[in-house]
C-alpha positions in Angstrom: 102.8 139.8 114.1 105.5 138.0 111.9 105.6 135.0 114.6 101.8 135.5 114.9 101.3 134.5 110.8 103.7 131.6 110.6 101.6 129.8 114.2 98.5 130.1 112.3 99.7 128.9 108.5 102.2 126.5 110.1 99.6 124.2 111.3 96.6 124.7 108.7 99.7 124.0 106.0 100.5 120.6 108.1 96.4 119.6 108.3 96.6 120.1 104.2 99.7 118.4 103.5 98.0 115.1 105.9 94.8 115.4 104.1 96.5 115.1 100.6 98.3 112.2 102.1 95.1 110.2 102.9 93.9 110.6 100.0 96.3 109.6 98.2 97.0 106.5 100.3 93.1 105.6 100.2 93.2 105.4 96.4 96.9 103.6 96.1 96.1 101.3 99.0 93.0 100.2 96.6 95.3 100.1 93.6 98.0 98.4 95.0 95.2 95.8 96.6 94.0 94.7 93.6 97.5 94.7 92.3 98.6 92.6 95.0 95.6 90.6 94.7 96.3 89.8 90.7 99.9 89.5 91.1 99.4 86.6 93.9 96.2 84.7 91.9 98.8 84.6 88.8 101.1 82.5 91.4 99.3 80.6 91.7 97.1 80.7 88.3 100.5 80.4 86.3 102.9 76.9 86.7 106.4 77.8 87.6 107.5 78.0 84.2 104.7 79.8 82.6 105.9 82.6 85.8 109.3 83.0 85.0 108.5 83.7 81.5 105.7 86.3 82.3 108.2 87.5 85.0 111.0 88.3 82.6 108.6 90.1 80.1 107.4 92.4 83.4 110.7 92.8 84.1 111.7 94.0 80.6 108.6 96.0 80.3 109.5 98.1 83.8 113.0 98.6 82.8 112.5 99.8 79.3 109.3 102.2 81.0 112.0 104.0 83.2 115.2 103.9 80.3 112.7 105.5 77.8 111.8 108.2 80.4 115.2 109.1 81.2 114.0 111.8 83.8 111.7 113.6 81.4 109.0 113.3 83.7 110.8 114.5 86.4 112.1 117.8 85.0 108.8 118.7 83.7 107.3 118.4 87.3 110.4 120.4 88.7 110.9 123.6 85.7 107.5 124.3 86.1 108.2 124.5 89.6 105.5 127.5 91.0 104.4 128.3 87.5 101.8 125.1 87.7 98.9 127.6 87.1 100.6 128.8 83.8 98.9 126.3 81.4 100.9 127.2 78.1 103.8 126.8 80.1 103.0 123.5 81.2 101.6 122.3 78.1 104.7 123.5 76.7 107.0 121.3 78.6 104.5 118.4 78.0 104.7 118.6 74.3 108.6 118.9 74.5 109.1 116.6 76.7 106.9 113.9 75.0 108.7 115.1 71.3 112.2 114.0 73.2 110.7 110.4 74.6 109.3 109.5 71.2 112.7 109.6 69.7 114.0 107.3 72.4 111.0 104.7 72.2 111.9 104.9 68.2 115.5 103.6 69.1 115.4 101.7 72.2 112.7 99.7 71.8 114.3 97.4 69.1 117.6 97.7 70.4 116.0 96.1 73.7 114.9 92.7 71.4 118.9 91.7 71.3 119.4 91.2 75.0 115.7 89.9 75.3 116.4 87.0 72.8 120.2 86.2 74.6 118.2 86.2 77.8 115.7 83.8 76.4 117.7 81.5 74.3 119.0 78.0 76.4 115.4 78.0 78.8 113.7 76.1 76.1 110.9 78.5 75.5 109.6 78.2 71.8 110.0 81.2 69.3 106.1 81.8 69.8 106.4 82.3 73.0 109.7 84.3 73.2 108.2 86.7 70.1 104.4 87.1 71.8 106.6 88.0 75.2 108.5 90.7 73.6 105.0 92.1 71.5 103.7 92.3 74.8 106.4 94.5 76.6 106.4 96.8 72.9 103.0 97.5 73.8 103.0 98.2 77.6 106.2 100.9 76.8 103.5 102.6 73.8 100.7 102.4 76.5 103.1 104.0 79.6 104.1 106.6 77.0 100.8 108.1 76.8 100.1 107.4 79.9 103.0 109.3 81.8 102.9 112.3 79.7 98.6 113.0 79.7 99.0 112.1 83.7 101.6 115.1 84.2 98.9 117.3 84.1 97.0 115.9 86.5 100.4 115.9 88.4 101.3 118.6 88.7 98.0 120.3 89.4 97.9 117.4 92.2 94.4 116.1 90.9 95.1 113.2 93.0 91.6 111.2 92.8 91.7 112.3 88.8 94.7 110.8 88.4 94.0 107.6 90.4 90.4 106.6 89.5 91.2 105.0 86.2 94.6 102.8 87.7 92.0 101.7 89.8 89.5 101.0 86.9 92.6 99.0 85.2 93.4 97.0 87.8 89.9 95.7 88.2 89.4 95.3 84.3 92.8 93.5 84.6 91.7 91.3 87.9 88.3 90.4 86.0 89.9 89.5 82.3 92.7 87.3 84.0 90.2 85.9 86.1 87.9 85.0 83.1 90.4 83.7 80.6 91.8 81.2 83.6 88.6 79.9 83.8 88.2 79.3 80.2 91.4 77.7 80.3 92.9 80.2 78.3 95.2 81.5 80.5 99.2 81.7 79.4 102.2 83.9 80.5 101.8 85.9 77.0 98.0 86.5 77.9 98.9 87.4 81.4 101.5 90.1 80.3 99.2 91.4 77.5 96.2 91.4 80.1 98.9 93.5 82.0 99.3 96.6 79.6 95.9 97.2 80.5 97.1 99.0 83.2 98.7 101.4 80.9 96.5 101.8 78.1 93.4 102.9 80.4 94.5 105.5 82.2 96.2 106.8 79.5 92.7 106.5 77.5 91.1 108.0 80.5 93.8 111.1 81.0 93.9 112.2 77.2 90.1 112.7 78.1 90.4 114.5 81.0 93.8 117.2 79.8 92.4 117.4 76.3 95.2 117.3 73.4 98.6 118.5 73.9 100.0 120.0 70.9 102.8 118.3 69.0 104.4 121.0 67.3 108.1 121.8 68.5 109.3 123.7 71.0 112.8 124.1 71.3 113.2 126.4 73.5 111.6 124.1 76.3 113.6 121.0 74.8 116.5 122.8 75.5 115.4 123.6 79.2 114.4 119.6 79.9 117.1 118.2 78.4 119.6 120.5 80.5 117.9 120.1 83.8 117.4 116.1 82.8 121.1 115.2 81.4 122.7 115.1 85.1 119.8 113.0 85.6 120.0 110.1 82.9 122.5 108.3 83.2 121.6 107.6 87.1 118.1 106.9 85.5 119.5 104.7 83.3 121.3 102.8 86.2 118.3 102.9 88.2 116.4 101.1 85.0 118.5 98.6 85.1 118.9 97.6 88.6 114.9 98.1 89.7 114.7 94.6 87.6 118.3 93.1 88.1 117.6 90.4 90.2 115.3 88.9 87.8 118.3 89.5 85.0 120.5 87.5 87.2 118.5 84.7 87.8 117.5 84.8 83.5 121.3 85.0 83.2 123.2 82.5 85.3 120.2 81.1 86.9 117.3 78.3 86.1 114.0 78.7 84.9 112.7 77.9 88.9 115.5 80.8 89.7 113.6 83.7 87.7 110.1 82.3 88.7 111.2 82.3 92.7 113.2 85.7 92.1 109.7 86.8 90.5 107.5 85.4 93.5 110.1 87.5 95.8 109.6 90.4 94.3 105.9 90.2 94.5 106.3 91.1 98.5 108.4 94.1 96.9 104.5 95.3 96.2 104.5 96.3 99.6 106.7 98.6 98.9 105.2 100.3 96.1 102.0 100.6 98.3 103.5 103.6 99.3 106.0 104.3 96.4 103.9 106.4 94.2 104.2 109.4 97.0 107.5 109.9 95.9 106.2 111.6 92.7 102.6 112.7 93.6 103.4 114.2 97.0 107.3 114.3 97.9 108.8 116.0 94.4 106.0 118.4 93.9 105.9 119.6 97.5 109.7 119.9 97.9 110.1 121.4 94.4 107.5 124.0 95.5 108.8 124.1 98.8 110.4 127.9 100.4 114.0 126.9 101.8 113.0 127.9 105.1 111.3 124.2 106.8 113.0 122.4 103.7 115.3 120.5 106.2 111.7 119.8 108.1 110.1 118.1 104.6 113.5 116.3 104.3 113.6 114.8 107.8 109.6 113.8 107.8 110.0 112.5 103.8 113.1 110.2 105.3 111.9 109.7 108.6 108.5 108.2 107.1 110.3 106.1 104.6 112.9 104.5 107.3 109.8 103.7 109.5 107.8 102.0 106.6 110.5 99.5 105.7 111.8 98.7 109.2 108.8 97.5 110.7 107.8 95.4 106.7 111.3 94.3 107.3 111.1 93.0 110.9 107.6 91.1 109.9 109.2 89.1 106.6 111.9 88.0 109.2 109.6 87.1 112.4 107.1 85.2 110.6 108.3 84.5 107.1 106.2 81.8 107.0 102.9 84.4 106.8 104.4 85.7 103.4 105.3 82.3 102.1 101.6 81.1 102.7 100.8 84.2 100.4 103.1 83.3 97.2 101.6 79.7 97.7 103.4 76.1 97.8 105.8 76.1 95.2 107.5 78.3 96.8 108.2 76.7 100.4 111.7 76.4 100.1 112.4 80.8 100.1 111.6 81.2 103.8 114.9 81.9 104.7 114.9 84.4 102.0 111.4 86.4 102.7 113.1 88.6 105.3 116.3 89.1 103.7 114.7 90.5 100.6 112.3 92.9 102.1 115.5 94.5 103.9 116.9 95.0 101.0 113.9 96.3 99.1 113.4 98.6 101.9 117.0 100.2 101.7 116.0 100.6 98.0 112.9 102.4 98.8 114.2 104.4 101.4 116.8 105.7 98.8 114.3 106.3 96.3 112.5 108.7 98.6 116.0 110.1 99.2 116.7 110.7 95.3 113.0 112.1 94.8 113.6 115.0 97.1 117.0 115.6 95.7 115.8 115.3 92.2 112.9 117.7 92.5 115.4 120.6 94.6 117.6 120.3 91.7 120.0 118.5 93.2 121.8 117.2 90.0 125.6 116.3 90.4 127.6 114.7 87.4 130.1 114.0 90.6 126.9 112.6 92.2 125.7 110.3 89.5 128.9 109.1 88.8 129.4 108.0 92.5 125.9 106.2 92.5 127.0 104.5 89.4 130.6 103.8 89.8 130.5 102.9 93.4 127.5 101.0 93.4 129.0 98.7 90.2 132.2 98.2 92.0 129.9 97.3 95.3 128.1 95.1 92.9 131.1 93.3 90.8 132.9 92.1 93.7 130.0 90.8 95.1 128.8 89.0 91.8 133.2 87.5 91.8 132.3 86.3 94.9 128.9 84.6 95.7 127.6 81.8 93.2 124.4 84.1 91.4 122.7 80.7 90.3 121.2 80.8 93.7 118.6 82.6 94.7 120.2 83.6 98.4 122.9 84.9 97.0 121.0 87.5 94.6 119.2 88.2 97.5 122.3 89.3 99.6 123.7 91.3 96.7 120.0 93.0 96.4 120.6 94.2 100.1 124.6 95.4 99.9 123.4 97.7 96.6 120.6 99.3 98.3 122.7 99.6 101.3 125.1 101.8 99.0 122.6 103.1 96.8 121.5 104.8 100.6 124.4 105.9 101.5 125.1 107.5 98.3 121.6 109.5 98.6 122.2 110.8 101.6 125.5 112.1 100.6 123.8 114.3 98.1 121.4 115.3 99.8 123.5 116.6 102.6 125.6 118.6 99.3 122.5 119.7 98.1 121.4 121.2 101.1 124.6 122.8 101.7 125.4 124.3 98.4 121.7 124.4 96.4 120.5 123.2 93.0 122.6 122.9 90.3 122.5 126.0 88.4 120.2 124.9 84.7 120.1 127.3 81.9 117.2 127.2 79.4 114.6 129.7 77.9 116.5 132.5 76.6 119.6 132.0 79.5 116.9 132.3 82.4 117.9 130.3 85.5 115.3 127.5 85.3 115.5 126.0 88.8 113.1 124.6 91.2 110.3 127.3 92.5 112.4 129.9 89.7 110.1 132.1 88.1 109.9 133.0 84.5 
């Protein structure tokens, strides 16, 4: 009868899991669309210069989102593991977890002006436009704030179309006000990036509407839990902050103004990527966190298996017609059809790793040996590849882009294969209680 129950749940569990799926995709695909559809008007909507500087402030904006995270999001999603139907305990880890980011935004945020202005200093951009760059990424990180932490909710209960409607609301309000303001003639990289944090601060209006308040008084005890379970995690966080946008820092730092604006059409085609991307967190962490160990190794292989499919084939278009994704970033920027192909191979290694460290992350998978490798070996990868190509060109960022996601793989799927092996790393919170993933309380 045993064998009997796991036939029938086996395949109605499957016919769930693919339903979520679609849904999801159907409302990302839309998102991502319009995203794609914005990103490549501005191309074209922007003059090369103008790009690179709204380039650099998107950059800036995406690295300080994740550094000011530092995996808070993630270990809420994975302590309250099976307990999602608890809603003081997930409101609990909310509030402490949001208590903990606000003291990062408090310090980081200004600290991120010094390297901003270094970055900015010999491309002839005025101090209006360097100061309105900067106002613009303080605002998007305020926006993402709210947003990430009223969006956990729907999260974690996997309210998918909840959780999706209004990105989809703020990329069309986004579309229609760039849109407008170019045909005014109004239209500059600072508007563009401020237009941007609209895609922030309306879901984030939308989700404090739909989860209600969370509570802001303190709870230690919970702070205690997330910073335990999240501390392995940070510093690979913070080295994954950094190199999400490090192209675009190498062409700012040794490079020309044309070198971050072509670095930034690149990583437009990256958006392909991200299609897809956003299943790490709504589908891939909370299913794995939630996941029995029995068919874990099942998730793992169809979570990788999808991922490696994905980018091979997006991979083997950018390098048999390049020319198709060159006619999409528009004709100042001809010249990168040798390096369409190249990049999307070594986004794709990138993404592929990514779905690697979501599964590992939401099992528990923590290492200090582990994040140390990933950050050690990948900056030894990356520093004699930097002492020997010439970064001022664009190829040459492009070839280091596909050696560290190449490590950054190999790296994943070493701790993975640990993790499997050996289990979550044990995290100690409430009152001494194991706080795993799937742990009960």
């Amino acid at each position: 009868m045993a064998t009997v129950a796991v036939v029938e749940i086996a395949p109605s569990r499957a016919r769930r899991i693919a339903s979520v799926l679609a849904r999801v995709f159907a409302w990302q695909s839309a998102v991502q669309l319009l995203g794609l559809i914005a990103g490549f008007a501005l191309l074209r909507w922007l003059d090369l210069e103008a790009y690179a500087q709204y380039t650099l402030a998107f950059a800036f904006a995406s690295t300080l989102s994740l550094l000011v995270d530092l995996g808070l999001g993630h270990a809420v999603v994975a302590l309250v593991g099976r307990r999602a139907d608890d809603d003081d305990i997930v409101r609990a880890y909310i509030a402490g977890a949001r208590r903990l980011r606000n003291r990062v935004i408090i310090v980081l945020v200004p600290a991120a002006a010094v390297p901003f202005v270094l970055m900015t200093q010999d491309k002839g951009w005025g101090w209006d436009i360097r100061i309105g760059l900067f106002v613009t990424v303080v605002v998007t990180i305020v926006a993402r704030s709210f947003q990430d932490f009223y969006g956990l909710r729907l999260i974690i209960d996997q309210t998918h179309s909840a959780f999706m409607r209004p990105q989809l609301v703020a990329q069309v309000a986004r579309l229609l006000a760039l849109a407008t303001t170019r045909a005014a003639g109004l239209l500059t990289a600072v508007l563009a990036s401020l237009l941007s944090s609209l895609l922030a601060v309306i879901p984030a209006i939308q989700y404090r509407r739909q989860t209600g308040r969370i509570h802001a008084r303190g709870y230690p005890e919970h702070e205690r839990a997330i910073v335990s379970y999240a501390l392995p995690l940070a510093p690979m966080l913070l080295y994954t902050a950094v190199q999400s946008q490090l192209p675009v820092f190498l062409a700012s730092w040794f490079g020309s103004t044309r070198a971050i604006a072509e670095i930034g059409a690149l990583s437009r085609l990256g958006q392909i990527y991200a299609l897809v991307g956003i299943v790490n967190f709504m589908i891939i962490a909370p299913n794995a966190a939630r996941a029995p160990r029995d068919g874990l190794e099942r998730l793992l292989l169809l979570s990788i298996g999808a991922a490696v499919a994905f980018a091979g084939l997006t991979a083997l278009c950018g390098i048999v017609a390049p020319g198709v994704f060159v006619a999409l970033l528009g004709s100042d920027y001809e010249s990168l059809k040798p390096e369409v192909g190249l990049y999307l191979v070594g986004a794709g290694l990138s993404f592929v790793s990514s779905v690697a460290f979501a599964f590992a992350t939401a099992r528990g998978y923590l290492y200090w040996w582990l994040t140390g490798l990933l950050i050690f070996g990948v900056l030894a990868v990356q520093t004699v590849g930097a002492l020997s190509l010439d970064l001022s060109l664009v190829s040459n960022i492009v070839i280091l882009l596909i050696v560290t996601g190449a490590a950054q793989l190999l790296i994943a799927l070493v701790g993975l294969w640990f993790g499997l092996i050996n289990g979550a790393r044990p995290t100690r919170g409430l009152g001494g209680i194991n706080l795993g993933p799937g742990s009960e309380l």
